[in-house]
N, CA, C and O atoms as a printed pandas DataFrame, in Angstrom:
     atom_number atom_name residue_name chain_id  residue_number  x_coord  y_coord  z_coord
0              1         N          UNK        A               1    0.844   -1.166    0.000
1              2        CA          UNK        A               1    0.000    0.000    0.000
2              3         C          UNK        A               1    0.893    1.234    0.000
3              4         O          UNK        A               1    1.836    1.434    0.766
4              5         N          UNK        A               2    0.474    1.997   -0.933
5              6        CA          UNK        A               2    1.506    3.194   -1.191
6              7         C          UNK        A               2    0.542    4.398   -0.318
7              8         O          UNK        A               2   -0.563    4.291    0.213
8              9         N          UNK        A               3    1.332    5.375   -0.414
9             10        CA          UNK        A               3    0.629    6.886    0.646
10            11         C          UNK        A               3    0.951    8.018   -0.323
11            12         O          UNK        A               3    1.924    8.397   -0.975
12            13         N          UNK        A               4   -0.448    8.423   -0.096
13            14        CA          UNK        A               4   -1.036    8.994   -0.877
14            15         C          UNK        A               4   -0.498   10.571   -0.730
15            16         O          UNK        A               4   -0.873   10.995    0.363
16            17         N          UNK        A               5    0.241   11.557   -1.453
17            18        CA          UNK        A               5    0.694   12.702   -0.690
18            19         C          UNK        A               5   -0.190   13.731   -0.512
19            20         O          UNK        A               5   -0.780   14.196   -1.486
20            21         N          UNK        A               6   -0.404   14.245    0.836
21            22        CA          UNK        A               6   -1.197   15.411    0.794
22            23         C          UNK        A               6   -0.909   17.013    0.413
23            24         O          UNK        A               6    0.053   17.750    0.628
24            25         N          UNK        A               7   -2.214   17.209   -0.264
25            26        CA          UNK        A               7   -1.853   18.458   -1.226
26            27         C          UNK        A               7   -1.734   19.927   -0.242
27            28         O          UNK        A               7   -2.334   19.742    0.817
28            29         N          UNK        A               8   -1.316   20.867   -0.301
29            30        CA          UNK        A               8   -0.833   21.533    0.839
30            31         C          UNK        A               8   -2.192   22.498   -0.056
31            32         O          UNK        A               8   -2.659   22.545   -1.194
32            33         N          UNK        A               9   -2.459   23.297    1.545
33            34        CA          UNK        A               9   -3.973   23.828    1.372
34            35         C          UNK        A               9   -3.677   25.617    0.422
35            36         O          UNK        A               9   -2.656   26.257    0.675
36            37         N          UNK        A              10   -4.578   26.072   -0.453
37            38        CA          UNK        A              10   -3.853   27.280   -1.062
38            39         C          UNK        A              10   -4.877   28.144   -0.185
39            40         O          UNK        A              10   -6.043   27.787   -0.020
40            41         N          UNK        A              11   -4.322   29.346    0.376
41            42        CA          UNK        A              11   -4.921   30.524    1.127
42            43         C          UNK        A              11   -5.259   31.466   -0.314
43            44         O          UNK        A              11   -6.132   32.302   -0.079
44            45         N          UNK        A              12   -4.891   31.492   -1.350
45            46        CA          UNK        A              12   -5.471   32.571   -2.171
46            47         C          UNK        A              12   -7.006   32.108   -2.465
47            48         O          UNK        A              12   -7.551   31.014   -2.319
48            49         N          UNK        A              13   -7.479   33.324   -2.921
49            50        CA          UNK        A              13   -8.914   33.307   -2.549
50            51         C          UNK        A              13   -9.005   33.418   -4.329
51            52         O          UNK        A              13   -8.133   33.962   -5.007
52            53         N          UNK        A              14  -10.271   32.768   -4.890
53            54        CA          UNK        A              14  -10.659   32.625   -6.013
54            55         C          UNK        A              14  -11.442   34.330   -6.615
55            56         O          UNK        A              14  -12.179   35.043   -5.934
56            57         N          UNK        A              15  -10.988   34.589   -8.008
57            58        CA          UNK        A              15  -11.257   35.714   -8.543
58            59         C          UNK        A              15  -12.556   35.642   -9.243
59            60         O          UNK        A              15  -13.048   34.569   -9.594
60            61         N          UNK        A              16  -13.294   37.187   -9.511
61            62        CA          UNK        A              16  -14.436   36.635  -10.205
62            63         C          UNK        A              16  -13.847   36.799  -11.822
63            64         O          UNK        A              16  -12.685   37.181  -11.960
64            65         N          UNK        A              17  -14.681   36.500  -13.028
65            66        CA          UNK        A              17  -14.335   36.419  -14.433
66            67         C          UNK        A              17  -14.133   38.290  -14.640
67            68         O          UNK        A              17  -13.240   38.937  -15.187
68            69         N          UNK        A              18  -15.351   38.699  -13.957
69            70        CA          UNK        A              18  -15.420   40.186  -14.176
70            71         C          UNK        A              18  -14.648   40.981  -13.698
71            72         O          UNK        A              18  -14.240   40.978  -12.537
72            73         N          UNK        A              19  -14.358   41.791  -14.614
73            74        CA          UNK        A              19  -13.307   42.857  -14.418
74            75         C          UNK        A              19  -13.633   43.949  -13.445
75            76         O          UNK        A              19  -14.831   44.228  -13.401
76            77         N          UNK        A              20  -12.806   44.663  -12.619
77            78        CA          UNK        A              20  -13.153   45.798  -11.636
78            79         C          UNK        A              20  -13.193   47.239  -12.817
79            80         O          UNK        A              20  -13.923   48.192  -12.547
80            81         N          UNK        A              21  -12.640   47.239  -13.643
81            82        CA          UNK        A              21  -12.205   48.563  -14.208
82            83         C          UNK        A              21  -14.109   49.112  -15.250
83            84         O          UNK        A              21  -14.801   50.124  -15.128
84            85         N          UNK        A              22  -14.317   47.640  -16.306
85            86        CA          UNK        A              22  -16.021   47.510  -16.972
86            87         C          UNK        A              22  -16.805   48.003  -15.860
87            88         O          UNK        A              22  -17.497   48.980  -16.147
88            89         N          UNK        A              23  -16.894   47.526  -14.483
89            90        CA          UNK        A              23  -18.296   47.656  -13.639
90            91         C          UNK        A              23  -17.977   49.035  -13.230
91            92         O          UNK        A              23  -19.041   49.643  -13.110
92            93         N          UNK        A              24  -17.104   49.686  -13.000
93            94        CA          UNK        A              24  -16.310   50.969  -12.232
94            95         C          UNK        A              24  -17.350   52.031  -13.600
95            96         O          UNK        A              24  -18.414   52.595  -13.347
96            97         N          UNK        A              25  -16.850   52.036  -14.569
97            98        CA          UNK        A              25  -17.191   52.440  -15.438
98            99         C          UNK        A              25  -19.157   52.103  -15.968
99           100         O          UNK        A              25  -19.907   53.066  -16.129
100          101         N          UNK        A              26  -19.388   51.426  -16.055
101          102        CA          UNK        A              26  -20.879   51.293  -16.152
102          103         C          UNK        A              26  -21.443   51.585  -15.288
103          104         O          UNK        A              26  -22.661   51.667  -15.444
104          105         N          UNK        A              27  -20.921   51.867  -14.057
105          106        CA          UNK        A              27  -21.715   52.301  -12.775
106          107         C          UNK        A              27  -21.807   53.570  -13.446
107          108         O          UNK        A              27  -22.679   53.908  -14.247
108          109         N          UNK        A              28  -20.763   54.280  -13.017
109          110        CA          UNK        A              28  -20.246   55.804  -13.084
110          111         C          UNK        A              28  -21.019   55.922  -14.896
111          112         O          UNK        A              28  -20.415   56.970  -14.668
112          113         N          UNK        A              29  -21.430   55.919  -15.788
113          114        CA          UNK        A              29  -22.152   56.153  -17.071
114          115         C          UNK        A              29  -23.289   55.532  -17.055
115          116         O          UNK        A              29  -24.230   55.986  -17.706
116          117         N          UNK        A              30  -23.417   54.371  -16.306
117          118        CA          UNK        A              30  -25.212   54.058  -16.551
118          119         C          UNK        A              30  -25.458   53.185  -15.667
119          120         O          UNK        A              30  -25.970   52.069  -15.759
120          121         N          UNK        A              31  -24.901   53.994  -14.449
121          122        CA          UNK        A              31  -25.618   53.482  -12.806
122          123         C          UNK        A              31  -26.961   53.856  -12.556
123          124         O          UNK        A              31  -27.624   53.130  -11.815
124          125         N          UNK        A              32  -27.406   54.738  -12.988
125          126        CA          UNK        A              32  -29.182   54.727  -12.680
126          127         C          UNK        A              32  -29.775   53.572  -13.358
127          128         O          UNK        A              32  -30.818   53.134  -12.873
128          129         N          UNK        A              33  -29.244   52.952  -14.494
129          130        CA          UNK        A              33  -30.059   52.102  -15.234
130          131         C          UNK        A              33  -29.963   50.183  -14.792
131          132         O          UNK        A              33  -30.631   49.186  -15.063
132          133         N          UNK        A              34  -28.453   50.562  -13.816
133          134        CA          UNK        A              34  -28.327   49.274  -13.004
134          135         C          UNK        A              34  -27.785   48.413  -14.180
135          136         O          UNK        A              34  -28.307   47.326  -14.425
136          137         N          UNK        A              35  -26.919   48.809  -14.787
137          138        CA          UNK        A              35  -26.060   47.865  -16.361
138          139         C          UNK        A              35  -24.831   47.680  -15.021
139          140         O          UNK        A              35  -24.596   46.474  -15.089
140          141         N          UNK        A              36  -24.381   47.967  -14.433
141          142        CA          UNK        A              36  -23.117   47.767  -13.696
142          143         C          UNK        A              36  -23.684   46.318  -13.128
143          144         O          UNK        A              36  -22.988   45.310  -13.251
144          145         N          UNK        A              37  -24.761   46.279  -12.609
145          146        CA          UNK        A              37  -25.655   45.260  -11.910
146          147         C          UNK        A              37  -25.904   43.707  -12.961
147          148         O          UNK        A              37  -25.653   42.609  -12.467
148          149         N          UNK        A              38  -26.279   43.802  -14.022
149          150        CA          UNK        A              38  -26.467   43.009  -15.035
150          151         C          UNK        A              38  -25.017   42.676  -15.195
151          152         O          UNK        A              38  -24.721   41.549  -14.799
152          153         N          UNK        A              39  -24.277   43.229  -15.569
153          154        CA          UNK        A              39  -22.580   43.104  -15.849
154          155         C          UNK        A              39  -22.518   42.163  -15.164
155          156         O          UNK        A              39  -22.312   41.138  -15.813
156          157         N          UNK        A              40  -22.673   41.910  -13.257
157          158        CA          UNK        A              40  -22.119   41.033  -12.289
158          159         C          UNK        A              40  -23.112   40.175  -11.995
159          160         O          UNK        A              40  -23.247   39.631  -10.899
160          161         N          UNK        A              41  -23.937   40.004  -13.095
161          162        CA          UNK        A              41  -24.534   38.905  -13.136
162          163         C          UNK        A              41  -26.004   38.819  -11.966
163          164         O          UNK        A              41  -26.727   37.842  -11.769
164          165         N          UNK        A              42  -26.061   39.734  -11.547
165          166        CA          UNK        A              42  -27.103   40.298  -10.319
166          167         C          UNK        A              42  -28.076   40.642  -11.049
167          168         O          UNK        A              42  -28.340   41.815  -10.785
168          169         N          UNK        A              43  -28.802   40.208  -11.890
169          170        CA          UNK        A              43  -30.355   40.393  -12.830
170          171         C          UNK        A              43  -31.582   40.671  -11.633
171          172         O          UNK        A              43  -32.416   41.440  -12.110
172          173         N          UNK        A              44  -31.841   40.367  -10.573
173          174        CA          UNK        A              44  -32.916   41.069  -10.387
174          175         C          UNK        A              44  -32.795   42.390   -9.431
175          176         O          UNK        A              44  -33.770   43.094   -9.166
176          177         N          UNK        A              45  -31.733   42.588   -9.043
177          178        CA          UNK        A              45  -31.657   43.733   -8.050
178          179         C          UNK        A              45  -31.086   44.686   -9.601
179          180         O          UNK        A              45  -31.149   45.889   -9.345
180          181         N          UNK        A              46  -30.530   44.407  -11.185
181          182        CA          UNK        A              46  -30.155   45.029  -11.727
182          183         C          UNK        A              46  -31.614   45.774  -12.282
183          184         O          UNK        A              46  -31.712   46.973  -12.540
184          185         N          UNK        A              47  -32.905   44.584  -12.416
185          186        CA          UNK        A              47  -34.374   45.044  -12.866
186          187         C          UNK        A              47  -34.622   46.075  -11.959
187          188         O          UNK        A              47  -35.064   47.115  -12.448
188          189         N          UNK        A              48  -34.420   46.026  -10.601
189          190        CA          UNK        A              48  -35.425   47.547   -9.595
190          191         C          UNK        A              48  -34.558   48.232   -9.593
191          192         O          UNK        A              48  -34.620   48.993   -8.628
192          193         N          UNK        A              49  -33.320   48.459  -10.484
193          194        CA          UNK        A              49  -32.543   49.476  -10.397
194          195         C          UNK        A              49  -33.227   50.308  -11.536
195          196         O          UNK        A              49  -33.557   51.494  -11.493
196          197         N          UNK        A              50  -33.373   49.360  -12.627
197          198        CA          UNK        A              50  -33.873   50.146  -13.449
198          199         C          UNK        A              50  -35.066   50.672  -13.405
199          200         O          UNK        A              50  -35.139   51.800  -13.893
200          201         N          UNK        A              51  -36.234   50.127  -12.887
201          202        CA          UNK        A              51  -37.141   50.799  -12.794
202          203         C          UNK        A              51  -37.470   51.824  -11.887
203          204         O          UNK        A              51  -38.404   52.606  -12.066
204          205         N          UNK        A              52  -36.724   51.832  -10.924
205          206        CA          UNK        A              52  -36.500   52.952   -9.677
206          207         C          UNK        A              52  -35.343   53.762  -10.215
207          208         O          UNK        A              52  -34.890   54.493   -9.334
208          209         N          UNK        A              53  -34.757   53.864  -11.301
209          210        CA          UNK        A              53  -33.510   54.863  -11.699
210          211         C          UNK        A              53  -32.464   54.998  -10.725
211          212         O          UNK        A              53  -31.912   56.068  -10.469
212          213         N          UNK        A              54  -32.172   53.789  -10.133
213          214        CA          UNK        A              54  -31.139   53.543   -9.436
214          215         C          UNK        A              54  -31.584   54.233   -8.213
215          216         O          UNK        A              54  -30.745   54.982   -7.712
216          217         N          UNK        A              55  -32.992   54.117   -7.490
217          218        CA          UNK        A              55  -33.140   54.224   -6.516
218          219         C          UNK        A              55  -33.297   56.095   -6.127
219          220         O          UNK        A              55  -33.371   56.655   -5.033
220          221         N          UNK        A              56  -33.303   56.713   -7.646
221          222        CA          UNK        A              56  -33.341   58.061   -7.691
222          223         C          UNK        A              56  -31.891   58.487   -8.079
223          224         O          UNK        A              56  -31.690   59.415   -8.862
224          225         N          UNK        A              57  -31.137   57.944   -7.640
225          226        CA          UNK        A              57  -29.806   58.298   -7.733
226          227         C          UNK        A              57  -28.685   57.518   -6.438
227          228         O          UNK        A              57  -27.546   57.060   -6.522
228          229         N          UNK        A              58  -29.351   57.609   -5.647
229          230        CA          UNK        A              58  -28.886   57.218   -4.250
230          231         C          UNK        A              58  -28.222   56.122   -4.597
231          232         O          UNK        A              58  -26.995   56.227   -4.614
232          233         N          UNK        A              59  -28.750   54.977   -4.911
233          234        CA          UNK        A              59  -28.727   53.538   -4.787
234          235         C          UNK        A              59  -27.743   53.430   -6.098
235          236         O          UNK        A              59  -27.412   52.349   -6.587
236          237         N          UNK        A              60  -27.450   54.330   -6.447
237          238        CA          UNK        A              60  -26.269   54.162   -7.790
238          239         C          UNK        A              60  -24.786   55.029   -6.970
239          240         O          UNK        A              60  -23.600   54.724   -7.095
240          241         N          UNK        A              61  -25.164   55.734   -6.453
241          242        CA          UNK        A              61  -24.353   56.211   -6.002
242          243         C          UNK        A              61  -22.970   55.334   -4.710
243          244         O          UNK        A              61  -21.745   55.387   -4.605
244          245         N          UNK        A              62  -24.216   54.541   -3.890
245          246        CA          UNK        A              62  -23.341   54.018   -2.726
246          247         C          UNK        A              62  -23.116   52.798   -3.255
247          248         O          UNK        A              62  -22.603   51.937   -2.540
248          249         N          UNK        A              63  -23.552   52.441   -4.951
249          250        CA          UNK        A              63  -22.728   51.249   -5.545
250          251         C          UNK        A              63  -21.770   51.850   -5.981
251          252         O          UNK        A              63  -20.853   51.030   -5.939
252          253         N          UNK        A              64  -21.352   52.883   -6.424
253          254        CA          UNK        A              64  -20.452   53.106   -7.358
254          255         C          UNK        A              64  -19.012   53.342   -5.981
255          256         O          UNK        A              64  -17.845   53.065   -6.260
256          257         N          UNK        A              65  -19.497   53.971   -4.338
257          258        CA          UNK        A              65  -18.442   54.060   -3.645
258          259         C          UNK        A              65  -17.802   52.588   -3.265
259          260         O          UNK        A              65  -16.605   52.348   -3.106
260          261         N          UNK        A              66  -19.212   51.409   -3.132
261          262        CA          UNK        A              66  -19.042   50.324   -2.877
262          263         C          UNK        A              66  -17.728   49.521   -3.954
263          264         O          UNK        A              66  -16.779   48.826   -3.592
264          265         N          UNK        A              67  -18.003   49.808   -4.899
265          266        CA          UNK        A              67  -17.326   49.097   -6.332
266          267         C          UNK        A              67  -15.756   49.685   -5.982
267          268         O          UNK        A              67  -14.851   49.059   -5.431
268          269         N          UNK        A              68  -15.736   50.820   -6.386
269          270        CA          UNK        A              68  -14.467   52.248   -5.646
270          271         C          UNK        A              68  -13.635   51.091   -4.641
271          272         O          UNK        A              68  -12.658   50.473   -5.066
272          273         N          UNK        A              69  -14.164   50.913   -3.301
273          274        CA          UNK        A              69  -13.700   50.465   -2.298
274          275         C          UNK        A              69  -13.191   48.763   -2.292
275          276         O          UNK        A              69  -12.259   48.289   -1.643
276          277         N          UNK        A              70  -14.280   47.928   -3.383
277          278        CA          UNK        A              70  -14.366   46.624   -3.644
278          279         C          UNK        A              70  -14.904   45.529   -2.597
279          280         O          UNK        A              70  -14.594   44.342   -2.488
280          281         N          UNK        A              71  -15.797   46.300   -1.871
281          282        CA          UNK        A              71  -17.029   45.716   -1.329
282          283         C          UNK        A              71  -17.612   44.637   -2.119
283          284         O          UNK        A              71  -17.597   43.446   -1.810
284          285         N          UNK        A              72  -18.169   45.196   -3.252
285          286        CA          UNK        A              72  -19.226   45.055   -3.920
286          287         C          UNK        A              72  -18.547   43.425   -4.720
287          288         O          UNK        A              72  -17.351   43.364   -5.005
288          289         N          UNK        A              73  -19.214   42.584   -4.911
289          290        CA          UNK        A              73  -18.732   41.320   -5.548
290          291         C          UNK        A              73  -19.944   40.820   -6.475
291          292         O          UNK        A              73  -21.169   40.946   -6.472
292          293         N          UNK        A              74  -19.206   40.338   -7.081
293          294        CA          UNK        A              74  -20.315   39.457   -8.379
294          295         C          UNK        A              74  -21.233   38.675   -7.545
295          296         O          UNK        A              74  -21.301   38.699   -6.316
296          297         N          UNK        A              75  -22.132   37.776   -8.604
297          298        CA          UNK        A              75  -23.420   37.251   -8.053
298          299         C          UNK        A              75  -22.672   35.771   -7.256
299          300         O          UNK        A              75  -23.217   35.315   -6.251
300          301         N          UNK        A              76  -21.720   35.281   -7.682
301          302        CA          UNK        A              76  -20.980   34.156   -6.512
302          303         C          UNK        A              76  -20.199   34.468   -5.515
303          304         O          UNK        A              76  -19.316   33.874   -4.896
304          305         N          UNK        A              77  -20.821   35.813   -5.451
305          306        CA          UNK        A              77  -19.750   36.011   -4.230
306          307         C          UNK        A              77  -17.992   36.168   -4.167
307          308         O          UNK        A              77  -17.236   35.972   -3.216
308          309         N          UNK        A              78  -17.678   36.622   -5.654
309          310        CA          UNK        A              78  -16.432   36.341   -5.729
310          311         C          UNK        A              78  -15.521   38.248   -5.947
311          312         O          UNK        A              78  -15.913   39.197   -6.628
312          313         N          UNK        A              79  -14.776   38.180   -5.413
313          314        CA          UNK        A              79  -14.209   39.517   -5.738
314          315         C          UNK        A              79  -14.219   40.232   -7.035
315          316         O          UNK        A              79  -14.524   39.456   -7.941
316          317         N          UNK        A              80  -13.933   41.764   -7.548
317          318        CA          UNK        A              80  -13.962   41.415   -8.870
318          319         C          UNK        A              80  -12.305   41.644   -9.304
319          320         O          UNK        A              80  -11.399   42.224   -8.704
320          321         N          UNK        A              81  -12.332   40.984  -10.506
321          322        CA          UNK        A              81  -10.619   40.873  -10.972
322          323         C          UNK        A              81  -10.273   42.322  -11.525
323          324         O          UNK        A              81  -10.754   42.972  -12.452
324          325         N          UNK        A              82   -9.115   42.624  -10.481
325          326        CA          UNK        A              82   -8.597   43.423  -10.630
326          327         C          UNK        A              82   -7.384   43.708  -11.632
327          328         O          UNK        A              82   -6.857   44.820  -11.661
């Protein structure tokens, strides 16, 4: 019976496909319409963006500081690639 080697555990954390620089930018040009939102794969909070115009403005706004800061993550929960 042979032994099997164990794989040593990786601490880096998995990236999302989406880029930080696209969502930064679709916020900031068509954050009322919630396209930054669709981008990260977030389709229904991207729908009441649009129909609320991003919440008046507000709700585009503390995404766009959120995104800025990198709070904000795609729909798996994954950072966005920087």
């Amino acid at each position: 019976m042979t032994a099997t080697p164990i794989e040593p555990q990786t601490t880096a954390m998995a990236e999302s496909t989406k880029g930080f620089v696209p969502a930064v930018l679709l916020c900031f040009f068509l954050g009322s319409l919630g396209v930054h939102r669709f981008y990260l794969g977030k389709i229904g909070t991207g729908i009441l963006m649009l129909l609320t115009l991003g919440g008046l403005g507000i709700w585009s706004l503390i995404d766009f500081v959120r995104l800025v800061v990198g709070s904000m993550k795609d729909k798996n929960g994954l950072p966005l690639r920087r």
